[in-house]
C-alpha positions as CSV (number, residue, x, y, z in Angstrom):
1,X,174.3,6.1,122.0
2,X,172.2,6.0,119.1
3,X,168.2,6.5,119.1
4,X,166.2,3.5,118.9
5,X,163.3,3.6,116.7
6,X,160.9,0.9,116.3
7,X,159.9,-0.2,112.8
8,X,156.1,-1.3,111.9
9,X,156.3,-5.2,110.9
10,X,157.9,-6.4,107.9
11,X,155.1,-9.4,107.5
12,X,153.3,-9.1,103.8
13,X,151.4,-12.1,104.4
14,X,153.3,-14.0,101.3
15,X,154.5,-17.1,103.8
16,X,150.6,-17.9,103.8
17,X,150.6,-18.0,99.7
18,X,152.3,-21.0,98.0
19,X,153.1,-24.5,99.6
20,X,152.0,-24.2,103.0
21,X,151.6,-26.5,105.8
22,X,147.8,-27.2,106.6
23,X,145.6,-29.3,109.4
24,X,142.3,-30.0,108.4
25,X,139.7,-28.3,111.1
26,X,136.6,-29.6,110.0
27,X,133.9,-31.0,107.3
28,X,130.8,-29.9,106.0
29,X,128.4,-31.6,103.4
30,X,126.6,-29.1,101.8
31,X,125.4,-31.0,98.3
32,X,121.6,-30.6,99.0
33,X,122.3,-26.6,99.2
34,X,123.0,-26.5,95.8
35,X,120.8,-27.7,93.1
36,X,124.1,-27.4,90.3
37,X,126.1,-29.7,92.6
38,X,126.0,-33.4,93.5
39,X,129.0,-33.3,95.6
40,X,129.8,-30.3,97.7
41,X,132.5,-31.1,100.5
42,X,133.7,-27.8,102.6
43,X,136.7,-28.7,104.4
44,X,138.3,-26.2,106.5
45,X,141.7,-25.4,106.9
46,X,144.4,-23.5,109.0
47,X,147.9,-23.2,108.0
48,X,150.3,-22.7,110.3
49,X,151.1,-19.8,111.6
50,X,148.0,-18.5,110.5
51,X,144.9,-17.0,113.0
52,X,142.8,-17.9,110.3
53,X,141.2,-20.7,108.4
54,X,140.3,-21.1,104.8
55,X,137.8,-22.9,103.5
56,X,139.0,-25.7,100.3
57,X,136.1,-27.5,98.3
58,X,135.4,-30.5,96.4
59,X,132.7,-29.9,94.4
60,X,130.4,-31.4,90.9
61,X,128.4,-33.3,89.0
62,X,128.5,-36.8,89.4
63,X,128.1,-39.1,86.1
64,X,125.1,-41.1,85.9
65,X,123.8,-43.4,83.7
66,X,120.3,-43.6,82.4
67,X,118.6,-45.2,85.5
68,X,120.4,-43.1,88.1
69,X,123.4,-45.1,88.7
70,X,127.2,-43.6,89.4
71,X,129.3,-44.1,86.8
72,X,132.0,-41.5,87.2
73,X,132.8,-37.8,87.1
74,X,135.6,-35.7,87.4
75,X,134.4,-34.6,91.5
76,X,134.3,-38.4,92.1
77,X,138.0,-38.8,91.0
78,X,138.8,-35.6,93.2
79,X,137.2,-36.5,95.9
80,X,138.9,-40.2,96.6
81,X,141.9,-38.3,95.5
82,X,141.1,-36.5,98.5
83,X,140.2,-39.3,100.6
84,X,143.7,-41.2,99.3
85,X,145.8,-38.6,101.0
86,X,143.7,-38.3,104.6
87,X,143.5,-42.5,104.3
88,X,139.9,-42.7,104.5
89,X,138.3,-45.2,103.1
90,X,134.8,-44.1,103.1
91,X,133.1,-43.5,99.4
92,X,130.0,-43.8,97.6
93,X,127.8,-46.2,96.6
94,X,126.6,-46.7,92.6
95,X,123.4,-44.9,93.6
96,X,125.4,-42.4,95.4
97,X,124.7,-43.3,99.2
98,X,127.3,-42.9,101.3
99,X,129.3,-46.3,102.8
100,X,132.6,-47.2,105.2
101,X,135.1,-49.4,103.6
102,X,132.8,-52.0,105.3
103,X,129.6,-51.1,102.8
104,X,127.9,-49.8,106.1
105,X,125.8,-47.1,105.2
106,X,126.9,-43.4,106.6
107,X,123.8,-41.7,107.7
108,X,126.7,-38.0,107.8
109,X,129.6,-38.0,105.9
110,X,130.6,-34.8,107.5
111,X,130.1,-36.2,111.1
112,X,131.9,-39.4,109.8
113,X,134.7,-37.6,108.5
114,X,135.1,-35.0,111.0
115,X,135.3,-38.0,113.7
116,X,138.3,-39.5,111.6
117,X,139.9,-36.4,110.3
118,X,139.6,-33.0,112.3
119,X,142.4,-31.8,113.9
120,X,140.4,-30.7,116.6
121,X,138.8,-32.2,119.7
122,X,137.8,-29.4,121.3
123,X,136.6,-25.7,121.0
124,X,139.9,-23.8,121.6
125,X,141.6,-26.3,121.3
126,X,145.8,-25.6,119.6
127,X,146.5,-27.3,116.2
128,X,149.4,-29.6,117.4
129,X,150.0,-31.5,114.0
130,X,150.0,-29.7,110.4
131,X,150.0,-33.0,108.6
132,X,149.1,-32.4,105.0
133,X,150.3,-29.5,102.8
134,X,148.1,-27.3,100.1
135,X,148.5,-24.8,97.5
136,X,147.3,-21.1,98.2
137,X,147.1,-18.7,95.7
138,X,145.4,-15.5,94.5
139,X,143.4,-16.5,92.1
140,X,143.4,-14.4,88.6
141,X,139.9,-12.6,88.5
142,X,137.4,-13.5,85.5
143,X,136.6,-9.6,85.1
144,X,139.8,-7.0,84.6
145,X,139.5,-5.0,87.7
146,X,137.2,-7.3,90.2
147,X,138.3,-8.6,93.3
148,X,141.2,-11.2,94.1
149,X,140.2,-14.6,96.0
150,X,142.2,-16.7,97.3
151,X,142.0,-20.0,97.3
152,X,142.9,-23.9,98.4
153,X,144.2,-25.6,95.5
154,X,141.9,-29.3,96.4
155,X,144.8,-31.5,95.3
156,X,146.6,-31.7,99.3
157,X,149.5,-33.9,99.8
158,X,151.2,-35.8,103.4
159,X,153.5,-33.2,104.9
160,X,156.9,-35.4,104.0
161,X,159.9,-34.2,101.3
162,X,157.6,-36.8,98.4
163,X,154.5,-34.7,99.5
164,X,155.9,-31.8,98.5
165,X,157.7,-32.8,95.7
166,X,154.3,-34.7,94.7
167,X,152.3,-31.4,95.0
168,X,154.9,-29.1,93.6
169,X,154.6,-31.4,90.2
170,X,150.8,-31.4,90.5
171,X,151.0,-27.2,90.8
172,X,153.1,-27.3,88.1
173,X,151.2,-29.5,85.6
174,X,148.1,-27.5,86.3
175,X,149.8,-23.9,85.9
176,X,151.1,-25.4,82.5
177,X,147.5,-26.4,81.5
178,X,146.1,-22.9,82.5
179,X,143.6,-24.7,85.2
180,X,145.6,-23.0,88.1
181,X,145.1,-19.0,86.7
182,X,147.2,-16.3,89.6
183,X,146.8,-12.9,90.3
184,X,149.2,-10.2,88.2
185,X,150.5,-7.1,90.9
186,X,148.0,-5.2,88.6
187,X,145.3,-7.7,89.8
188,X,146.3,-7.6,93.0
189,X,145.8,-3.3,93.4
190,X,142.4,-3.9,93.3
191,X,140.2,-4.2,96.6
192,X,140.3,-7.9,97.8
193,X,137.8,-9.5,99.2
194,X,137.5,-12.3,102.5
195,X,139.8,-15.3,101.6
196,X,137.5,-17.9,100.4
197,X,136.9,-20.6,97.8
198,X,134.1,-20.3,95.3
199,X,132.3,-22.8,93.7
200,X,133.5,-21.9,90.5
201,X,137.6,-22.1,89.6
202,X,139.8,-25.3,89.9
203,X,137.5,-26.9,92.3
204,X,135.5,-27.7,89.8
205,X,138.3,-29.2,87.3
C-alpha cells in the first residue's frame, strides 16, 4: 500500500477577490471625524466564507450652494445608489439633516441603518443570508513599491443572476475608465498591509 502524505492547503485566498457574496455587518457615521469629508459611511462587510470582515466606504463632499443648502455631489449620488440597492429610504435633507422617507428627522443614521440593515442581531451571532454582492480587489498602489490594499468596490448589487450581471457591467465600465486601478504580481510581491478601505481611491469617485 502506498504512503499517505498529507499536503499543506491549496487555498490562495483568490475566492475572496472578485465578485463575491457579502452581508452587511454593521454602520458607522463617522463625517464629523473628518474635516475633508461631509459624508463618511463605514459599512462593514463579511463575505462568505470568509472569518473576516472588510470595511467599504461612502465618502465626500457634498455640493452646496451659497447659503449652505444641498445641491448635489458625486457622494450624494453614491450614497442613495447605495441606499437603492439595501431599499432604504432614508436621505438627507437640503441642509443636510438626516430624514426617514416620512421627513422625520434621524437623530443616528448609523443606529437607524444598522436597525434596518445589519445582518446581525446578536454578538456571535452566524451570517445566515449573503444578500448583496461586491467587488474586492487589490488595489494598484500610488507609489511603485508600497503596499497593496484591498478594497470594497461601493457600487454593491442584490445577490440574483441581474445583480451580478448589473455589477459585472458596472466593474467593467469603471476598469475601462481607469477609476477601478488592480494590483500587477509585481505589485503584489511587496509586503501587504490589513485589508482595508482608505478614504482616498474609488470611494471617492
Amino acid at each position: 500500500m502506498a504512503l499517505f502524505k498529507p499536503t499543506g492547503s491549496t487555498s490562495t485566498g483568490s475566492n475572496f477577490y472578485g465578485i463575491t457574496e457579502i452581508a452587511i455587518m454593521n454602520f458607522q457615521d463617522k463625517s464629523k471625524d473628518f474635516d475633508w469629508a461631509d459624508l463618511y459611511l463605514d459599512i462593514e462587510v463579511k463575505q462568505k466564507g470568509s472569518d473576516y470582515t472588510k470595511q467599504l466606504r461612502i465618502t465626500g463632499n457634498l455640493e452646496k450652494d451659497d447659503s449652505g443648502k444641498l445641491t448635489g455631489g458625486n457622494a450624494l449620488k453614491r450614497m442613495y445608489g447605495f441606499f437603492d440597492v439595501i431599499d432604504e429610504k432614508a436621505g438627507m435633507n437640503v441642509d443636510g439633516n438626516w430624514e426617514d422617507a416620512e421627513n422625520k428627522e434621524i437623530d443616528s443614521i448609523s443606529a437607524h441603518l444598522n436597525a434596518g440593515h445589519s445582518s446581525l442581531e446578536m454578538p456571535g451571532q452566524e451570517v445566515e443570508e449573503y444578500a448583496y454582492l461586491a467587488y474586492v480587489y487589490k488595489e494598484k498602489p500610488k507609489t511603485p513599491g508600497a503596499k497593496v490594499y484591498s478594497r470594497v468596490f461601493y457600487r454593491i448589487q442584490k445577490n440574483t443572476v441581474d445583480g451580478r450581471k448589473k455589477l459585472e457591467d458596472d466593474v467593467k465600465w469603471f476598469k475601462g475608465k481607469g477609476f477601478i486601478k488592480e494590483a500587477t504580481e509585481t505589485d503584489i510581491a511587496t509586503p501587504q498591509a490589513s485589508v482595508e478601505m482608505s478614504a482616498s481611491g474609488v470611494g471617492n469617485l
